[in-house]
N, C-alpha and C positions, 0 to 999 in steps of 0.2 A: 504494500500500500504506500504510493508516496506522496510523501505530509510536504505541505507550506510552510512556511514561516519557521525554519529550524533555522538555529546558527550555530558555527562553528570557528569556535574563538573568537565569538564575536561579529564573524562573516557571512552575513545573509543568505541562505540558499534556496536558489530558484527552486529546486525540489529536494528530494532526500525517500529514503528507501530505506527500512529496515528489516535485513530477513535472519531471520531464526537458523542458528548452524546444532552444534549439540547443547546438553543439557547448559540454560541459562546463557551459553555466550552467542552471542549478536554481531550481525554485521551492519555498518550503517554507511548505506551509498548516497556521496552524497555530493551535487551537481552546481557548484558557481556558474557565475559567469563568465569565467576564466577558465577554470578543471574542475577535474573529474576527480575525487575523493572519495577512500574506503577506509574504514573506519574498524574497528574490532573493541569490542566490549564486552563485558561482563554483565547480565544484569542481576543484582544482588539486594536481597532486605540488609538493614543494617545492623542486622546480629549475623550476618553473614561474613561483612569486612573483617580485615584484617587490624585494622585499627582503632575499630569498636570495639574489640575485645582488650584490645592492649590500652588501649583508656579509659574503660571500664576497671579493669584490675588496676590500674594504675591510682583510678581515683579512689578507691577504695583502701588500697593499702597509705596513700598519703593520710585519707581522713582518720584511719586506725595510725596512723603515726602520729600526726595533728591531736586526737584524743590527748593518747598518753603524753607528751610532751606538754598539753597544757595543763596536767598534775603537776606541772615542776617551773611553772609561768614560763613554758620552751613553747617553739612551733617546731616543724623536722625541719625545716630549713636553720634552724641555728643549732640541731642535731647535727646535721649532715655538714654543716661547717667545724663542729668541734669534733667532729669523726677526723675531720680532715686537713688537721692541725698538728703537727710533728710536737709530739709533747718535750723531747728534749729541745731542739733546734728552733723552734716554730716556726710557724711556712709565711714566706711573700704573701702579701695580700694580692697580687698580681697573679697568683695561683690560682687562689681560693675561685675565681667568678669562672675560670672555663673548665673546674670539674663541675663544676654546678649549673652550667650553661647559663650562668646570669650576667646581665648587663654591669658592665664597673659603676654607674650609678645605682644599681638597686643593691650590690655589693656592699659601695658603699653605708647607705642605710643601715641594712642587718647588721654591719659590723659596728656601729653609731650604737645600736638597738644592744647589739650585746657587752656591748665596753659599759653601757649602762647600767644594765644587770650584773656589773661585775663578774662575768667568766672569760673576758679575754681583757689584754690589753697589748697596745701598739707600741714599738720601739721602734728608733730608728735603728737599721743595719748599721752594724759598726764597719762593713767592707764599703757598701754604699750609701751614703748617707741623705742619697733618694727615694731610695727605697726602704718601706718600711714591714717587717717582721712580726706580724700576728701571736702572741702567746699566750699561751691560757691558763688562765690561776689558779688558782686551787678548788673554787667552784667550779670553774669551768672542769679542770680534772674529773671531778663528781658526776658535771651534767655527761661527759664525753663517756663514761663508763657506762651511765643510764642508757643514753643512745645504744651504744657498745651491745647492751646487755637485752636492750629490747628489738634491735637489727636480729640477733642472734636468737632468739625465742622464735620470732617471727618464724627465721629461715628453718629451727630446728621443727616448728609444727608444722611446715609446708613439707619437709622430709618426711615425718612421721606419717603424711598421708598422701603421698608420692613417692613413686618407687623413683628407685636411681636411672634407671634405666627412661623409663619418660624425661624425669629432670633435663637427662642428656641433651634428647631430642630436642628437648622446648631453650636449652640451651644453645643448641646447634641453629631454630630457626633464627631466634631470638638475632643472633647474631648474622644469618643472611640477612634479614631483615636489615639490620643495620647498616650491609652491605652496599645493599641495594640503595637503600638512602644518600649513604656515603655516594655514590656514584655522581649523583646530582643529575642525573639527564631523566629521571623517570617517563616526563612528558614528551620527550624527544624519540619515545619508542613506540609512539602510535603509530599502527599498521597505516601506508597512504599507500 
């Protein structure tokens, strides 16, 4: 059947044709004014994707991190900072924002938020005296243990009712996944 008014990228097509290959993938033909485009698709409910799932668990294990950590006036993002805090050495603040994928101004912040709270404090390097050196006191010691200790509950009741063997697998996609992202051209491998 071919539909009016579709676009593609934005680019108006005079017609368009969608036909049915095997179970839910699609072809979609589809005619400018200029060429002739094919398309290849998937079509999926969204407990179907791939990404549904993975941000579904995601938000769920942030909000059971979130929980616990506000027992201790923490959020997991200033867990997951004092996780990642070299207790002898202390780490570069220049470190800290791209394990955490965060911008150096929302860094900044949280790091504002916990020198306030008293579990970290700033020094300057004595090698570079531009840079400054993250370290965590003695509360912070505390809350990094708490983090520590409920990272580690987590992952051992995810064990307990997971075999190792799955683990692996969901380890191994986990990581194509990652792959794939990494690459950066995802969009660039529409079938034309």
């Amino acid at each position: 059947m071919w539909n009016k008014g579709v676009q593609i990228y934005g680019q108006p097509a005079k017609s368009a044709i969608i036909i049915p290959q095997q179970k839910k993938k699609y072809f979609l033909i589809v005619c400018t004014h200029t060429n002739f485009d094919i398309y290849s698709f998937f079509k999926m409910k969204k407990e179907e994707t791939v990404d549904y799932h993975i941000r579904a668990a995601w938000h769920a294990i942030a909000r059971m991190y979130n929980q616990r950590a506000s027992q201790y006036d923490a959020t997991m993002s200033i867990g997951f900072v004092l996780l990642n805090i070299d207790i002898e050495k202390g780490t570069p603040a220049t470190k800290i924002a791209p394990l955490m994928g965060l911008e150096p101004r929302s860094l900044t912040r949280l790091l504002k938020t916990m020198e306030e709270k008293g579990v970290i404090c700033r020094v300057a390097d004595k090698m570079d005296k531009r840079s400054v050196r993250i370290f965590l006191t003695e509360e912070g010691k505390r809350g990094r243990e708490r983090a520590k200790q409920t990272v580690l509950t987590f992952n051992d009741m995810v064990r307990a009712e997971i075999s190792e063997e799955k683990l692996e697998t969901f380890f191994e996609v986990i990581k194509k996944v990652n792959q794939i992202l990494e690459k950066n051209n995802i969009y660039d491998a529409v079938v034309r």
